[in-house]
C-alpha positions in Angstrom: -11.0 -22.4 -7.3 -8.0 -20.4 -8.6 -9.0 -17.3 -6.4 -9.0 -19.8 -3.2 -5.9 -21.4 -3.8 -4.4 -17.7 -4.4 -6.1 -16.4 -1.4 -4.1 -19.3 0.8 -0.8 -18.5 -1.1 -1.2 -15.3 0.1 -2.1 -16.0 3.7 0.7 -18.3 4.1 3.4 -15.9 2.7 1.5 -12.8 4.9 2.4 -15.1 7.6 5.8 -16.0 6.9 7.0 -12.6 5.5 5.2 -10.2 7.4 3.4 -10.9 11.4 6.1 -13.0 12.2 8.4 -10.1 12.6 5.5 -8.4 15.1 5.6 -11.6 16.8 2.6 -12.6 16.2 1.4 -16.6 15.8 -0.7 -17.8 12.9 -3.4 -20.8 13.6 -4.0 -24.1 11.6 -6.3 -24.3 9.7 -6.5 -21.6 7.8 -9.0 -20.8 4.7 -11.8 -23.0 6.1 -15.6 -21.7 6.3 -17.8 -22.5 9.6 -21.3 -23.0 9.7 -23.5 -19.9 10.9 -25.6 -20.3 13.5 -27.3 -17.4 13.4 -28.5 -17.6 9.8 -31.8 -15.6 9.8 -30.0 -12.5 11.9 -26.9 -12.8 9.2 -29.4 -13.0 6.3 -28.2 -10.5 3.6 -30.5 -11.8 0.5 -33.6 -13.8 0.3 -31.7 -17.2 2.0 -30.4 -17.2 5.5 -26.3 -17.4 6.2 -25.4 -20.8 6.0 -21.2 -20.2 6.5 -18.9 -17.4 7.3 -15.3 -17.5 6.0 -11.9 -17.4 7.9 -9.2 -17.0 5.6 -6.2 -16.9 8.3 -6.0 -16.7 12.1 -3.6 -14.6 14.3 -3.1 -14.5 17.4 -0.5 -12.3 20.3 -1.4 -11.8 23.9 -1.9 -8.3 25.2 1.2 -7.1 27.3 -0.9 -5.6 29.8 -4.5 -7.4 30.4 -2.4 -11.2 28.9 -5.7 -11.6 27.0 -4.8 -13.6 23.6 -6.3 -11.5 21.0 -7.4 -13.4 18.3 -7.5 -12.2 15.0 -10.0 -13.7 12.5 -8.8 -12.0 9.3 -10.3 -11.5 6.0 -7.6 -11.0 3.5 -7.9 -8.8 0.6 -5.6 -8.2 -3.1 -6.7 -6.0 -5.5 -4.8 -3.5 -8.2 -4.8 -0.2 -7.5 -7.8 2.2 -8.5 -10.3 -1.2 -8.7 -10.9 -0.7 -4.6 -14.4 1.2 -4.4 -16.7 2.3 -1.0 -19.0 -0.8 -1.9 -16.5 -3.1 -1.9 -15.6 -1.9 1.4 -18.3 -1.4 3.0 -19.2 -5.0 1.9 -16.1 -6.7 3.4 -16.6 -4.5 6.3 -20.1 -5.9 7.1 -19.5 -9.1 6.3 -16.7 -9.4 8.5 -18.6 -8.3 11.4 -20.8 -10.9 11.1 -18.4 -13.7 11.1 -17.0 -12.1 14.4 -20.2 -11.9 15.8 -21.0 -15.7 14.7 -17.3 -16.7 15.9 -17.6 -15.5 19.4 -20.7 -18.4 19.9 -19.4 -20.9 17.8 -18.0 -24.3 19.5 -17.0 -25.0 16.1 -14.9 -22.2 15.6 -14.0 -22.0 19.2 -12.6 -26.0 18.4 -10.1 -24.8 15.6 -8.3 -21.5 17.1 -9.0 -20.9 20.8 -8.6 -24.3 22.7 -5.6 -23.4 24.2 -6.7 -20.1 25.4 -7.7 -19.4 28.7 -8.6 -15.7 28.0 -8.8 -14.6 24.8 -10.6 -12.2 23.0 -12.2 -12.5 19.3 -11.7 -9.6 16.8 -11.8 -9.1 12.8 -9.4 -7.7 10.8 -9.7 -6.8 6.9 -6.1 -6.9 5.5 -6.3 -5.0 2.6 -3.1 -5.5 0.2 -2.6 -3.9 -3.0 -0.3 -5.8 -4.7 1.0 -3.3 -7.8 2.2 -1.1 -5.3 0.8 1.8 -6.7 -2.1 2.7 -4.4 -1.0 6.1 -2.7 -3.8 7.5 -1.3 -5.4 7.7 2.5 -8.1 4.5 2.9 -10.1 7.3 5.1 -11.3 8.5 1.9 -13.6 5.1 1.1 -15.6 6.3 4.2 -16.5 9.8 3.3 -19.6 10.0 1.0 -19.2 12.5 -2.2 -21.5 15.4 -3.4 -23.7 14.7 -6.3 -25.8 17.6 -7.2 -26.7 18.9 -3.9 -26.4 15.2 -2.0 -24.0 12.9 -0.5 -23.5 9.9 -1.8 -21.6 6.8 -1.2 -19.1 6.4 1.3 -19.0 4.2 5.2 -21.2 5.4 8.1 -19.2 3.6 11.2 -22.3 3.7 12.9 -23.8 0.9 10.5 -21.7 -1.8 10.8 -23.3 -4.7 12.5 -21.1 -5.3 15.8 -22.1 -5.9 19.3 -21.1 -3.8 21.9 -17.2 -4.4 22.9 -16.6 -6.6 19.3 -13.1 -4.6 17.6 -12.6 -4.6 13.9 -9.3 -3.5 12.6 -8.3 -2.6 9.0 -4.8 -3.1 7.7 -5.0 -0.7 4.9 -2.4 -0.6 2.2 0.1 2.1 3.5 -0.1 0.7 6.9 0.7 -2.3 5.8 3.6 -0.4 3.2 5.1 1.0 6.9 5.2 -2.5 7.7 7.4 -3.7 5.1 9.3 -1.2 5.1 10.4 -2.1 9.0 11.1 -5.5 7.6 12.9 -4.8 5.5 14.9 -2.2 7.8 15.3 -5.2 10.2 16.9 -7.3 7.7 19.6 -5.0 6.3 20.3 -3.9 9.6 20.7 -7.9 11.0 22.9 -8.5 8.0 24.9 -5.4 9.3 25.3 -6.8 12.6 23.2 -4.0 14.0 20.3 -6.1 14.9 19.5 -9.4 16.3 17.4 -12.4 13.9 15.0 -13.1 17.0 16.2 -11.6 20.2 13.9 -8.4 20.3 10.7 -7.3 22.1 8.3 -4.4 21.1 8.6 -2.3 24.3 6.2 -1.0 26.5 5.7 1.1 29.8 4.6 0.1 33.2 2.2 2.4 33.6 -0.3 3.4 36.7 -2.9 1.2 37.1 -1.7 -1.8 34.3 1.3 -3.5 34.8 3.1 -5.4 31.9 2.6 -9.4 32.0 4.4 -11.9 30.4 7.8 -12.5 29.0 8.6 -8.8 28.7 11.8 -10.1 26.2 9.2 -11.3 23.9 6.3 -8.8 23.7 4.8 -8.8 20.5 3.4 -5.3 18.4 -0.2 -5.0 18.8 -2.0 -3.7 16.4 -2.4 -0.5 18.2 1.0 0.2 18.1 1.0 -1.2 14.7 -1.5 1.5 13.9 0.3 4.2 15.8 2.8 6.9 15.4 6.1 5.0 16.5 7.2 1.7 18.0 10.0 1.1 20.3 12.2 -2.2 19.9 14.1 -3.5 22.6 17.4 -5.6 21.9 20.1 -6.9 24.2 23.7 -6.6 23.5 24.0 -7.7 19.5 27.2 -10.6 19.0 28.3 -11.7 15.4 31.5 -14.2 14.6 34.1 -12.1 12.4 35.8 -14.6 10.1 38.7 -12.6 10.1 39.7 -12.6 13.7 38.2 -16.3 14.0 35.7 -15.2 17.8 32.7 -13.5 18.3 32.7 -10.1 18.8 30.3 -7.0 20.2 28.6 -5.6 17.3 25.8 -3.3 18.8 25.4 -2.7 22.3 22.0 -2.9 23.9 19.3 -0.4 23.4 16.5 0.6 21.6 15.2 1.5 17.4 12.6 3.8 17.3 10.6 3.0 13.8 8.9 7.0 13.9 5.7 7.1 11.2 5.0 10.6 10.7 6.0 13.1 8.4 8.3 14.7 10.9 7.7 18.7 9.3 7.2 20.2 13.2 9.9 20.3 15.7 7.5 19.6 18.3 7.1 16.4 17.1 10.3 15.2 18.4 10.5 17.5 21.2 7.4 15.4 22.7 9.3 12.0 21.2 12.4 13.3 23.7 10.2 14.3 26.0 8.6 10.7 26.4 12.3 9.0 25.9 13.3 11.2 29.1 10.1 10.0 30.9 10.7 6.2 30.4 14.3 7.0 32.0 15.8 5.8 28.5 18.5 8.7 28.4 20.5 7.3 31.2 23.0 6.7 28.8 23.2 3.3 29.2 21.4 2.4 25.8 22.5 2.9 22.2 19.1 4.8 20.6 18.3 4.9 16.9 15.7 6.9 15.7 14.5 5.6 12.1 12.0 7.3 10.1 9.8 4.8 8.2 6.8 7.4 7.0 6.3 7.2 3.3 6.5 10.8 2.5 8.7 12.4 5.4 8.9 16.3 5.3 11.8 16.7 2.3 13.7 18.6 5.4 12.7 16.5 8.1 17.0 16.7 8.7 17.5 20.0 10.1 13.3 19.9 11.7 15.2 17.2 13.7 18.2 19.2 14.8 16.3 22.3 15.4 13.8 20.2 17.9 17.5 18.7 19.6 18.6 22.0 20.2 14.6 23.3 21.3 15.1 20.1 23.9 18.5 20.9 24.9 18.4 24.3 26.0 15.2 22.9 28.1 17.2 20.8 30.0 19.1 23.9 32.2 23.0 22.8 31.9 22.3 18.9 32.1 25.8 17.9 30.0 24.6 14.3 30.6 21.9 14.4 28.8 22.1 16.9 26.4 25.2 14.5 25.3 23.3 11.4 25.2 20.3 13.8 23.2 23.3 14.0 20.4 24.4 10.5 20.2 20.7 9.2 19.6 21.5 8.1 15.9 18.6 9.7 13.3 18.0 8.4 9.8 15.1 8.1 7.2 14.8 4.8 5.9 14.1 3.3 2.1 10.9 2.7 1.6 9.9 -0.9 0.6 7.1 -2.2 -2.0 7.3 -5.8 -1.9 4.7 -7.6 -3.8 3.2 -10.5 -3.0 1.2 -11.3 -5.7 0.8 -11.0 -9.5 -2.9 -11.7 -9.8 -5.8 -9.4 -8.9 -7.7 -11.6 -6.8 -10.4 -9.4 -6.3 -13.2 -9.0 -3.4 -14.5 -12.3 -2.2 -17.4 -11.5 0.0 
């Protein structure tokens, strides 16, 4: 029962500390189980499934196809060094089967998707580590090991019991580090008056053949771009009452942060950042850029790597003043990393 009730303390503060800031919307209810209806097919011992678990819902809608993704998450806590393959692997599987279960069930279907039109059900293990001290790549919990002269242990993709077109998405413990990190970015920045407390949106292209839908000043992060090497925040004009002068003054013009996670130890990495930023027709010099680097172990000269791939990108741009003087005013810093914990106990694997 203790593990339960810490399991829902941690979903609720996951949701109030953390996906709110991506924009994304968490259901009611939350830690409930829902009966399986395909018990025999689900069996993993010698009685059929009778439930599957949801510990917390989320949901955003896609800003291209305006399908609601719905997240049906399986949160984990653990300390670090007590996460194995078999625990894993375990979570893994059984969270494919509650998808799989979910995407027929009127029950389930009566608690988190009634107000979708379109919507789309996928799993996601979030994985948290809650010491701190877990440093190392979660790709390593799918490769097997050599014992003697086999391989033993480790994830084969390949097994995991989904149906064609079912996504599962894991929220490892660095990704979810990066994540905290921007949050905490957001914050000191907001208290700076250099960022606004709700007025953003997670930008994205037009491209080709998908056009953006929705409230484009409200987009929310999917967890692609979560997942991916940078995000791009849009934010209008930023205003903030001075208490000296008694008004409301212009603190930030409008523009666009750049939160950059990779180690940034090649030039070329930001030559192809500029490159994209020049393509999107965001150096018309009518936005205030920041580029902030939120990678947990950035190159230790990632500084002059930077300037070196500003003056690669320059000299490209054959005598263009105009740009190559909005190239120097993009603003460049690495950011504090952030460890928050969210909770002292190790709650463990609940399969």
């Amino acid at each position: 029962m203790a593990e339960t009730s810490n399991i829902a303390v941690m979903a609720e503060k996951i949701s109030d500390e953390l996906f709110k800031y991506f924009k994304w919307e968490r259901l009611i209810p939350r830690d409930m189980n829902f009966a399986c209806h395909k018990g025999k097919q689900h069996q993993t011992g010698q009685s059929p499934k009778v439930t599957h678990p949801v510990d917390v819902v989320f949901k955003y809608t896609d800003p291209y196809s305006g399908t609601d993704i719905i997240l049906n998450t399986d949160l984990k806590s653990y300390k670090s060094g007590s996460i194995t393959p078999s625990s894993v692997r375990d979570a893994i599987y059984s969270l494919a089967m509650t998808i799989d279960c979910a995407d027929g069930s009127d029950e389930w279907k009566t608690r988190y998707s009634m107000d979708s039109d379109d919507y789309e059900i996928r799993g996601m293990l979030f994985v948290y580590n809650h010491d701190g001290e877990y440093d190392k790549s979660f790709k390593d919990a799918f490769k097997p090991k050599v014992k003697g002269d086999r391989l033993v242990g480790g994830i084969k993709i390949s097994n995991v019991p989904l149906r064609e077109g079912q996504q599962l998405h894991i929220m490892e413990p660095l990704l979810i580090q990066y994540m905290r990190t921007i949050i905490s970015d957001m914050d000191k920045l907001h208290r700076k008056g250099e960022f606004p407390e709700s007025e953003y949106s997670f930008y994205y292209p037009d491209l080709l053949l998908n056009k953006l839908r929705g409230d484009t000043k409200n987009h929310p992060a999917t967890i692609e771009l979560i997942s991916g090497p940078y995000m791009l925040i849009k934010h209008n004009e930023i205003k903030k009452y001075c208490e000296v002068d008694d008004c409301v003054k212009v603190r930030c013009k409008q523009g666009f942060i750049i939160y950059y996670n990779q180690k940034g130890e090649n030039p070329m990495e930001f030559v192809y950042l500029f490159d994209l930023l020049r393509n999107l027709q965001l150096l018309r010099g009518d936005d205030k850029i920041r580029i902030r680097v939120a990678h947990r172990e950035p190159f230790k000269d990632i500084n002059s790597i930077y300037n070196t791939a500003k003056s690669i990108y320059i000299n490209s741009l054959g005598g263009d003043s105009f740009k190559e003087n909005v190239l120097k005013s993009i603003e460049f810093d690495v950011i504090e990393q952030t460890k928050d914990i969210f909770c002292t106990n190790d709650i463990g694997w609940r399969l």
